[in-house]
C-alpha positions in Angstrom: 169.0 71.5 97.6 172.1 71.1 99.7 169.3 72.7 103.0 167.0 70.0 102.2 169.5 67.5 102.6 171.1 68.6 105.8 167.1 68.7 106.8 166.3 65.4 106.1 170.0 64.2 107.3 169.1 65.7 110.9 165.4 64.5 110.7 166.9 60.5 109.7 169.7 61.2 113.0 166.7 62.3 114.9 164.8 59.5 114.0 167.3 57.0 114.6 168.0 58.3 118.0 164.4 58.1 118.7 164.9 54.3 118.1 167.2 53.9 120.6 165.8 56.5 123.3 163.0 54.0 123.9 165.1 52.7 126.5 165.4 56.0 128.0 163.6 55.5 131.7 161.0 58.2 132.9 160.8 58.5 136.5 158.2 61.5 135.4 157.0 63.2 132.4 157.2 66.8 131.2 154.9 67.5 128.2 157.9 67.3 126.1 158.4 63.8 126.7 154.4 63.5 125.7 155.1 64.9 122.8 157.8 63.5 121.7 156.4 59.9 122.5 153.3 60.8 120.6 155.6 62.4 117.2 157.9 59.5 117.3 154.5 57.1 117.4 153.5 58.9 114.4 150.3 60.1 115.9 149.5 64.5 115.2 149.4 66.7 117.9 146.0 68.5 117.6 146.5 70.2 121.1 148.4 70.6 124.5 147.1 72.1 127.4 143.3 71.2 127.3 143.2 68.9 130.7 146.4 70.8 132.7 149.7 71.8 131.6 151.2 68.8 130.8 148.2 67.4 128.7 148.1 66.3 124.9 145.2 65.8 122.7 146.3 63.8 119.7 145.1 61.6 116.6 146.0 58.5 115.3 146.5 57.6 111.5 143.4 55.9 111.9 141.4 59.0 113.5 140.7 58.0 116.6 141.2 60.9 119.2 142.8 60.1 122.0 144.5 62.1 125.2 147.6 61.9 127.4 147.0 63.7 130.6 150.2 64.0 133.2 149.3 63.3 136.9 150.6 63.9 140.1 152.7 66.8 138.6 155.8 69.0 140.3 155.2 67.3 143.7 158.1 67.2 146.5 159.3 64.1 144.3 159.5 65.2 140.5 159.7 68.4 138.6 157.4 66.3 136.0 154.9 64.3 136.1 154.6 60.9 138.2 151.7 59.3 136.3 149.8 59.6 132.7 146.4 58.9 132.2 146.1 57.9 128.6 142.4 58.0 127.6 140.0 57.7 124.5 136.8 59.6 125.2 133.5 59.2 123.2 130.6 61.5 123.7 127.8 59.1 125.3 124.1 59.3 123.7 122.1 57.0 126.0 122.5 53.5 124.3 125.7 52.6 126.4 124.6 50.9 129.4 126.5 50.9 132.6 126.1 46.7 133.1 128.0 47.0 129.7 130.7 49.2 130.8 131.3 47.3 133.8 131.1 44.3 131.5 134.1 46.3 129.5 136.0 46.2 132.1 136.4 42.5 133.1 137.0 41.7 129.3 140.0 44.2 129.0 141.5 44.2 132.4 144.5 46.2 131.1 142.2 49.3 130.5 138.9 50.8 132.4 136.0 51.4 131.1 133.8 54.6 132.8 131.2 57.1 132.4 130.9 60.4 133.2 127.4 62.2 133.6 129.3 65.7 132.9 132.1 64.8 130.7 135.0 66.8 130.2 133.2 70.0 128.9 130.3 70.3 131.9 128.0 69.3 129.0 128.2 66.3 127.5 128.3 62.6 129.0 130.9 60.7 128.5 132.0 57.1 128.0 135.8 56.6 128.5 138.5 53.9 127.6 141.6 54.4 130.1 145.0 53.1 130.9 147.3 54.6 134.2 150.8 54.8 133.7 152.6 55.0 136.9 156.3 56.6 136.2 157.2 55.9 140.0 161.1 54.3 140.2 160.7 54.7 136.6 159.6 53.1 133.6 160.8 53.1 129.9 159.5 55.4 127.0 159.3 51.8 125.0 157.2 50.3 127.8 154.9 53.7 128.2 155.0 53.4 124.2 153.9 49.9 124.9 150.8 51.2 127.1 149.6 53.4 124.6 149.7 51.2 121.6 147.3 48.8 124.1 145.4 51.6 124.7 144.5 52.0 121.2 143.9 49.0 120.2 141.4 48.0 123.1 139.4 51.3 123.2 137.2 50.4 119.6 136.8 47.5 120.5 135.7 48.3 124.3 133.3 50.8 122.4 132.1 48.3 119.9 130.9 45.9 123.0 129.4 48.6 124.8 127.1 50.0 121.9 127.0 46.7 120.3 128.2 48.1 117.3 130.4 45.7 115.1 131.2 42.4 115.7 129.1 42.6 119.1 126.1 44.1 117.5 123.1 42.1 117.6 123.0 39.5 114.7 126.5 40.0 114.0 127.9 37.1 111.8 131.6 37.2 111.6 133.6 36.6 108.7 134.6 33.0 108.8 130.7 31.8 110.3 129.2 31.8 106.1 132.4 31.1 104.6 132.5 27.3 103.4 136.5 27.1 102.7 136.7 27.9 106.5 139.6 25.7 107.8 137.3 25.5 111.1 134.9 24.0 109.8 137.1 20.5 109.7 137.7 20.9 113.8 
């Protein structure tokens, strides 16, 4: 009993530090920091290593599978990495067009939307959801924290609009259009 407490006393310390550490600045990352970001995020670790040596593949609560990739790593400036590439990947299957990725990208300028013929494995295309992170003269983990939680919210919804799946598939009627208390309705 008395080990489990001293566990979870170190894990609450740890996690209140990690609190405070978002104002930590990165002038480059090492995949430590990418991992820590990602466990203090609460997201699970499903690999490292897959897209270079300072690359994590990870999933959110939710289940969407996402990757941080370090860039422009040990160069004559940093021992780390200058830049991540945080990216949601989705295996294209010929109903994405490339007017609506392009189209992706002017509605959520803070991301880009692409497509690759190849894809990551040589095999299968690919439609991607990205953000850039440059670390250069620093940034903090809360604002790369910051660009990730963006990330992750834009990417479904990127993905919806270019397979007009959801609430951008043809016929669509959203949730308020049929409902007669609608408060809109009045305006």
């Amino acid at each position: 009993m008395r080990k489990l407490l001293t566990s979870l006393a170190i894990l609450s310390t740890v996690a209140l530090g990690a609190q405070a550490d978002d104002s930590r600045v990165l002038a480059s990352v090492t995949l430590a920091d990418l991992q820590t970001l990602l466990v203090e995020e609460g997201h699970t670790i499903l690999s490292t290593g897959d897209d270079g040596g300072v690359s994590v593949r990870a999933k959110t609560a939710d289940g969407l599978i996402f990757n941080l990739i370090g860039t422009a790593c040990d160069t004559e400036y940093a021992d780390g990495c200058l830049g991540i590439n945080i990216q949601v990947r989705y295996d294209a299957d010929g109903n994405e067009t490339l007017e609506r990725i392009n189209d992706a990208n002017l509605m959520w300028g803070a991301v880009s939307a692409w497509y690759s013929a190849a894809g990551f494995d040589g095999n299968q295309p690919t439609v991607g959801i990205s953000r850039y992170v440059i670390l250069d003269r620093g940034a903090t983990m809360g604002n790369v924290k910051d660009n990730l939680l963006n990330l992750l919210a834009i990417a479904p919804q990127a993905a919806n609009y270019i397979w007009q799946a959801g609430e951008y598939a043809p016929g669509y009627v959203g949730e308020y259009e049929d409902d007669e208390d609608d408060v809109y309705d009045d305006w």
